[in-house]
N, C-alpha and C positions, 0 to 999 in steps of 0.2 A: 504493500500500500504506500510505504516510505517514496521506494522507488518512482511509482506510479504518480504520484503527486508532484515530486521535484522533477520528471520530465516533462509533465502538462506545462508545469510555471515556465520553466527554463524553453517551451518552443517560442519559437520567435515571435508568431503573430502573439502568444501571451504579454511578453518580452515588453513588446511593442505599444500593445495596450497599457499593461503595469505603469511604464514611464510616462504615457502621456497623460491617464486618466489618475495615476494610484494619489496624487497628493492630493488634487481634489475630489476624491472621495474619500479619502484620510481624513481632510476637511470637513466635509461633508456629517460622515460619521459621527465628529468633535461638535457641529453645531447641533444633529439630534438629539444626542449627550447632554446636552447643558440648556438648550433652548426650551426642552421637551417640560409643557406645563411648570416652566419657570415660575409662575405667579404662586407657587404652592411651595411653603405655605403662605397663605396671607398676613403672614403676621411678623413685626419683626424679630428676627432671628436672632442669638447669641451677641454679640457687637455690633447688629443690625442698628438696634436701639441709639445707639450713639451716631453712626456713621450716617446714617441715612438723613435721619433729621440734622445734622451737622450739616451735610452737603445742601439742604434744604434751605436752611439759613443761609448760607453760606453763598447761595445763589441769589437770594431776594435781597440781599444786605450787603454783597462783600466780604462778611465776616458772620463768626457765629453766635448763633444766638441761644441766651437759656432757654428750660423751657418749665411749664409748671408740674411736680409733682406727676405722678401716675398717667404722663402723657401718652402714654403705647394705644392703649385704649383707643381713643379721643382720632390720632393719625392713623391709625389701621382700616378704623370707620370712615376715612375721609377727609374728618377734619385737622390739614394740615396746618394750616395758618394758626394757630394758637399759641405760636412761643412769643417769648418777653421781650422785652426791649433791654433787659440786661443782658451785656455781653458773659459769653462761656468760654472758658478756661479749657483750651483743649489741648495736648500734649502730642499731636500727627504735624503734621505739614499738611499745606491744602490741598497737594492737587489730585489726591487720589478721590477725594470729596470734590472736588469740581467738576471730575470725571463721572463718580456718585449722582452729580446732581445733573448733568447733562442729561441724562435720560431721562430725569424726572423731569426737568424741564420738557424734553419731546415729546414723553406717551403721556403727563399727566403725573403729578406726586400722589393722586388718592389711587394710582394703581402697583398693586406690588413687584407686576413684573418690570415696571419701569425703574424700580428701585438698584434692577440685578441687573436691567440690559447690556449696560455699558460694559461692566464686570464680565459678564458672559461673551459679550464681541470681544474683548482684549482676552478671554481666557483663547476661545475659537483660533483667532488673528498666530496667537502662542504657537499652537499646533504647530501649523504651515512654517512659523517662523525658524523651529527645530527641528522640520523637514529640511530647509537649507541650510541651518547652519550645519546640522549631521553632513549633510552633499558635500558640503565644504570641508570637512575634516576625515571622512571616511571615504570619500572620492567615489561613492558606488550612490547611484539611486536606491538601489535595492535597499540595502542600511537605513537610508537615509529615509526609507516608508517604513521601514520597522519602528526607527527609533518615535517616527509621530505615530506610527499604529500604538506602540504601549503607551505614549504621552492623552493621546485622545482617549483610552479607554480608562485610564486611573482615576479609581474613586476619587483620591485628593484630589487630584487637577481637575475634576466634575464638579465634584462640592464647593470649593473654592471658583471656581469661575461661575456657582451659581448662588452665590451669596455676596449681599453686597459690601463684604470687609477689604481691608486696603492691601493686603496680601498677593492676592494673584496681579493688582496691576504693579506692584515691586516688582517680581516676578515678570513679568512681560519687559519691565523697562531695564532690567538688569541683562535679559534676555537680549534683549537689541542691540543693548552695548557690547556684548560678546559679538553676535554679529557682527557688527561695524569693527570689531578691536580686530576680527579674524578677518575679514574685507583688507585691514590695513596691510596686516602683518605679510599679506601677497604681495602688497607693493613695498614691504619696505628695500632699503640699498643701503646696505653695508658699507658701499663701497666710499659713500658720499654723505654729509649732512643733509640731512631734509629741513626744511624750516615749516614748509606748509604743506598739511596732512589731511587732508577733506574725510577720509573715513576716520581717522582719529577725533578731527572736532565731530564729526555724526557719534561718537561714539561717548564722546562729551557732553553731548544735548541728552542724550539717553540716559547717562548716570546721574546728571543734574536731576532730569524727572523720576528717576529714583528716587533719590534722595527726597526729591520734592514729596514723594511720599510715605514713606517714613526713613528717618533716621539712618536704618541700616545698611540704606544703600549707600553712607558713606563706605562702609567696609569692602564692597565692590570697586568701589573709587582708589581705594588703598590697594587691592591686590592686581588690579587691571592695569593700576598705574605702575606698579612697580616691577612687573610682570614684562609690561614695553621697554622701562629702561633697563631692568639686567638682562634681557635676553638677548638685544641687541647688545649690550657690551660686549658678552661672553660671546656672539657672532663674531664682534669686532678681532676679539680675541683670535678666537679660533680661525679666521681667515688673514692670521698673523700679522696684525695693525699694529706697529709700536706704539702708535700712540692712542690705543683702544682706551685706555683711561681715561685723557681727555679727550679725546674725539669721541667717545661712545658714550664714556659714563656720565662727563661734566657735562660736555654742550651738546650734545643731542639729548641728554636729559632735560638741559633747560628748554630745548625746545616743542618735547616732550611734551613738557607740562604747561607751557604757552598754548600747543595746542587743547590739551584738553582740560586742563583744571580752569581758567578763567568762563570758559564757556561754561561751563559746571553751574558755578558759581552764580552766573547771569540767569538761567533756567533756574534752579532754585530760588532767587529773587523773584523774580519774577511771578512764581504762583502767589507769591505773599501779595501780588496786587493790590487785589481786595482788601484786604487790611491796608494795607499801603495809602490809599488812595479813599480810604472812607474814615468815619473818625467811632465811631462805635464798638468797634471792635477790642479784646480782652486785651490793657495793660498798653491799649492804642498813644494814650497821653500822659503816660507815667513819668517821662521826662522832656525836655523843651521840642524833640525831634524823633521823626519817624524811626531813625535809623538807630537810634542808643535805647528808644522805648523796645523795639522788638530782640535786640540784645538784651534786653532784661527779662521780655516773656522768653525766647530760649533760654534765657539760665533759669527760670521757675519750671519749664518743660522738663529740663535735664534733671533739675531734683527730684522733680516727680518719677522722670524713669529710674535714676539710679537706687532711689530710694522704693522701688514696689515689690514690697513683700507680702502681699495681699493675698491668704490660703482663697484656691480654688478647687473644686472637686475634681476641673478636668486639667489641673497644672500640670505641666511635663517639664520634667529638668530634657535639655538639652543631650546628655548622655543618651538620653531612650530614645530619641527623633529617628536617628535612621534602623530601628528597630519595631518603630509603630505599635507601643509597646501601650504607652495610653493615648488613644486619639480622642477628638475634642467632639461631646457631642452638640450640636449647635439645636437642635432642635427633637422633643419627641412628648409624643402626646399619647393616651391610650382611652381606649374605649372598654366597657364592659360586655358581656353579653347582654345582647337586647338593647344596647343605645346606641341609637341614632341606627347606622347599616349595620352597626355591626354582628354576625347571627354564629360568631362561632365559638364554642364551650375555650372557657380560658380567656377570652376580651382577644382587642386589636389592638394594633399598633402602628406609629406612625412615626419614623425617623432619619435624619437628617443628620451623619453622620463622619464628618474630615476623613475618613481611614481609606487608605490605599489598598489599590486589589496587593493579595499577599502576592500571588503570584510574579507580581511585576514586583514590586516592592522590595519584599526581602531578598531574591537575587539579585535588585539592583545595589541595597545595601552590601552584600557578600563580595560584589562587583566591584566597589569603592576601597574596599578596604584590597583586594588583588592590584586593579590599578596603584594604588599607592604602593605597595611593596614590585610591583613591576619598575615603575617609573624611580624606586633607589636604584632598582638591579641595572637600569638599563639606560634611565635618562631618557627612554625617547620621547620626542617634544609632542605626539598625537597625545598620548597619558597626560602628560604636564599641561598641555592647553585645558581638558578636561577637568584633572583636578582645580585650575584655575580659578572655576565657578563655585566651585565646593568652601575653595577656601577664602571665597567671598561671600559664600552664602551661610554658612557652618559655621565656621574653626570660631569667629569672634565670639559666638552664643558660648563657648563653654569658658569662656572667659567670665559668663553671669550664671554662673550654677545655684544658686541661691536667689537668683527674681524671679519674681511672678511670671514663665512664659508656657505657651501651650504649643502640642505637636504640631499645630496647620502651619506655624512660622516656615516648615519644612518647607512650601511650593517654593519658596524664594528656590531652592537648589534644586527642589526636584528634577528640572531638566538635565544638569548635569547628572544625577544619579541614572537616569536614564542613558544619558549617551557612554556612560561607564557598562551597563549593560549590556552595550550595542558593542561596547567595546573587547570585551571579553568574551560576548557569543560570537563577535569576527574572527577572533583568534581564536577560540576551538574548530569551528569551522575549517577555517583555510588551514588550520595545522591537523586536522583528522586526516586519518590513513583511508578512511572512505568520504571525499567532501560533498559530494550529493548525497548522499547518507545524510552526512550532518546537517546539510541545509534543509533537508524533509525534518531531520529532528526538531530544527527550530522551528519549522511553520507549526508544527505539532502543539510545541511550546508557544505562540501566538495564539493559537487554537484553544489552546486550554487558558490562556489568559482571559481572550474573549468571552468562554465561558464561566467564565470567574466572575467577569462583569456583571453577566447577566443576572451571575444568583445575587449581587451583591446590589445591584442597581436601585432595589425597592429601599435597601438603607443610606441610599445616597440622593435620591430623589424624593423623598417623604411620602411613597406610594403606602397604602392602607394594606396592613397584611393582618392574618395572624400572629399573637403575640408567639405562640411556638414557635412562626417561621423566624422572625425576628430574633429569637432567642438560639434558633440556628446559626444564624451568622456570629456571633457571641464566641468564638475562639478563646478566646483568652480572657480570665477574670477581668482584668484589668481594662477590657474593651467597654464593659460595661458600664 
């Protein structure tokens, strides 16, 4: 059957179709996934509550606004306009909220699905976009539909692009800067100084809007930067430059960072507009000028993160993340028997659930940790571009073992864990003593992934089940 399957794919008219039609239907797939009765549930979800009416204000005012008491209620119903004319204290950046509120501005804020649109398009957009970057570092199509066939089917990456927290657009903008750093790094020239880098500044505008939306994508800024100037040095090196020091390390550093840290810079200003530019907003006129007042809301921001030790039921240290060990429930409700539809002995259930299919998941984890002991062994730079994302999405978090954070932080990296996946099934593949053998093993393995989806999809979409079934998905104490 192995046989029979990997000659059907590999004829040509297959071939042929695969590469022209496979991404967008990869695509395709990733919009069913997340689009599919997005309005459900109606209500807002886990840090729904915050983000959503934040980006609501945030749109009618510039900046944000309080709001009264027991407001969930009151906006779920429709009525959105009831916040206060006192400004709120919020500790994100804007602009993943301005993205939040785009939608609600287009379909209407009394609808839920407008709350998640936007979120869901940037999650979709993702797929496609680690279709090409996979192309570009694994040089094959074929890879490069795997690696968005497991990206579109993961629970995580489904739940998050269908909620509307700030998470998967980090994740997408961190996403594109990898893009654009990998765009660059084709043209860079050893040979000579570069001063002016056009995929380096795109790649600049990207991490600023990171950043723009939360904080962490400084740490992306940090390893992407520093990434471009030792690799080219040690190029410098290795293509025997005497004077790779300063030619590599001082002044094409400095120009380095001409290109992309000042553009950074400008795109995070920038979403502050609205504050900027209105006078309402939190900590807006706390000193004579715009620019030393919002220096002072960052430093009250910073206290707030550094300081959040705040017990949750669904906290995850950092350690557990790439183990999926406690994922974050965002949403779940339950029925008895006889209320409302529900007619079966033991009640229903309805949940809404961040967890990743296992089967993608934990081998992509098992993956990460191979890749990094590869990339001692061997140095070679496809591993190392890889790890690049991880140790901009990852490493800083275990730096905060004692804050309040939860598993879903994980999407920021997810894509790299996935193309660690891609990376490690390429190399058993091409290194097996049978390779169409191995490549029928992998669709096999795709095969059962999709089928993983499926059973899994009712806790990722908040579909109405039985509480049994529900309680099927339940692997591990700790899920629950």
């Amino acid at each position: 059957m192995i046989a029979t399957l990997t000659n059907y794919l590999n004829r040509t008219d297959v071939r042929k179709f695969i590469d022209r039609f496979g991404a967008w239907l990869i695509i395709a797939l990733a919009a069913v996934l997340r689009l599919w009765n997005l309005g459900y549930p109606g209500k807002l979800v886990f840090d729904e509550t915050y983000y959503v009416k934040d980006a609501w204000t945030l749109w009618n005012n510039g900046a944000e606004r309080a709001w009264p008491n027991d407001a969930n209620p009151a906006f779920e119903s429709g009525s959105v306009n009831t916040y206060l004319t006192d400004p709120s204290f919020v500790v994100h950046p804007p602009l993943g909220k301005w993205i939040i509120g785009l939608g609600m501005w287009l379909f209407g804020p009394e609808h839920s699905y407008s709350w998640r649109i936007t979120t869901a398009l940037v999650g979709i957009v993702a797929v496609g976009l680690l279709i090409a970057i996979a192309k570009l570092i694994f040089k094959s199509t074929a890879w490069a539909l795997a690696a968005g066939f497991l990206f579109a089917i993961d629970g995580h990456a489904i739940v998050l692009a269908r909620t509307a927290l700030l998470d998967n657009s980090l994740m997408f903008f961190a996403l594109l800067a990898f893009y654009f750093l990998l765009r660059d790094q084709q043209l860079r020239d050893i040979d000579r100084l570069v001063r002016f880098r056009p995929w380096l500044i795109a790649a600049g505008l990207s991490l600023g809007a990171a950043t723009a939306v939360k904080w962490s994508g400084l740490y992306f800024i940090a390893a992407f930067g520093i990434y471009v100037v030792v690799s080219e040095a040690l190029a410098r090196r290795a293509a025997g430059q005497t004077d790779w020091q300063s030619n590599g390390l001082l002044k094409q550093g400095a120009f380095t960072f001409a290109n992309l840290v000042p553009i950074t810079a400008v795109v995070y200003l920038a979403s502050w507009s609205g504050w900027i530019f209105t006078s309402g907003g939190y900590d807006r006129n706390v000193t004579g000028n715009w620019f030393t007042s919002l220096i002072e809301y960052h430093k009250a921001a910073y206290g707030f993160h550094v300081g959040l030790h705040t017990p949750h039921n669904y906290a995850s240290n950092a350690l557990s993340w790439l183990f999926a060990i406690r994922p974050t429930s965002f949403f779940y409700e339950g029925l008895d028997l006889g209320q409302d539809s529900c007619n079966t002995i033991g009640g229903c259930s309805s949940a809404v659930t961040a967890l990743g299919n296992p089967f993608i998941w934990w081998p992509a984890a098992a993956s990460v940790f191979f890749l990094a002991v590869w990339f001692v062994k061997t140095r070679q730079r496809t591993a190392g571009i890889i790890l690049l994302g991880l140790a901009g999405g990852y490493l800083p978090w275990l730096l905060f073992l004692n804050r309040t954070t939860f598993q879903f932080y994980a999407i920021a990296f997810l894509p790299w864990m996935i193309l660690a996946l891609i990376f490690v099934a390429r190399h058993y593949v091409y290194q097996a003593a049978r390779p169409i053998r191995a490549q029928g093993l992998f669709v096999l393995y795709a095969t059962l992934c999709l089928l993983a989806t499926i059973f899994f999809l009712p806790i990722w979409n908040g579909a109405w089940i039985p509480y049994w079934y529900w309680h099927a998905h339940m692997w591990l104490p700790s899920w629950i």
